[in-house]
C-alpha positions in Angstrom: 16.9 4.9 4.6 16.2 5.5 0.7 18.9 6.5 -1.2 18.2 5.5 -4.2 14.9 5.9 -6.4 14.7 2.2 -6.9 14.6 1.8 -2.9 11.1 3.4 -3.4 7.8 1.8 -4.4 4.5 3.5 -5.5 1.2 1.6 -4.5 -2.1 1.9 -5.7 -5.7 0.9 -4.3 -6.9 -0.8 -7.4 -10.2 -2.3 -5.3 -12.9 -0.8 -3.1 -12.5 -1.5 0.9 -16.3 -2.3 0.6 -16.2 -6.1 2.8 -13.3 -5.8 4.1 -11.7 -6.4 8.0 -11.0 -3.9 10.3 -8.3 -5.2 10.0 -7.5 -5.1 6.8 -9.2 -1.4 6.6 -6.6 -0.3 9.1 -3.4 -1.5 7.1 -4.7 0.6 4.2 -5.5 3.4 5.8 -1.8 3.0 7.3 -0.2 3.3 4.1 -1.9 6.2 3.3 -4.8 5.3 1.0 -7.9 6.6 1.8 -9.9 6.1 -2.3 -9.6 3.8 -4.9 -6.7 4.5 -7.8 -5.2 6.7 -5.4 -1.7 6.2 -5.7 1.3 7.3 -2.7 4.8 6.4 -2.5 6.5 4.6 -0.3 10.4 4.0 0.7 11.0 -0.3 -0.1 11.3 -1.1 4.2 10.3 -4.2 5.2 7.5 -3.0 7.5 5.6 -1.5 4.5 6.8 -4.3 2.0 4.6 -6.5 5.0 2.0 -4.2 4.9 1.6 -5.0 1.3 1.6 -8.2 1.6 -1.3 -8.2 4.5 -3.7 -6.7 1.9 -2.2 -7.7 -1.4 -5.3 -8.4 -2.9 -6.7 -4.7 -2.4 -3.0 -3.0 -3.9 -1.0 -3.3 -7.0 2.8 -1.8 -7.3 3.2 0.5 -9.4 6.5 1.3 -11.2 
């Protein structure tokens, strides 16, 4: 559970889902994304932290 603010972590869609997997669209779209420079926040678990990392390339953390 987050406590603490730093146990949260804001993501942003910093590139279009234009080419990309199923796959990959599915992860996004999971995390709560749905257009580019949308930004949502997120509590620091491991299962979105791996999420992240699946489609890292598409994202960027932002503090």
């Amino acid at each position: 559970m987050a406590k603490k603010s730093e146990d949260k972590i804001q993501i942003k869609l910093v590139k279009s889902l234009i080419g990309s997997s199923e796959k990959q669209r599915r992860v996004v779209k999971g995390l709560g994304l749905t257009k580019k420079d949308q930004v949502v926040e997120h509590a620091s678990t491991p299962t979105i932290l791996g999420m992240v990392n699946k489609v890292s390339h598409l994202l960027e953390i932002v503090k």
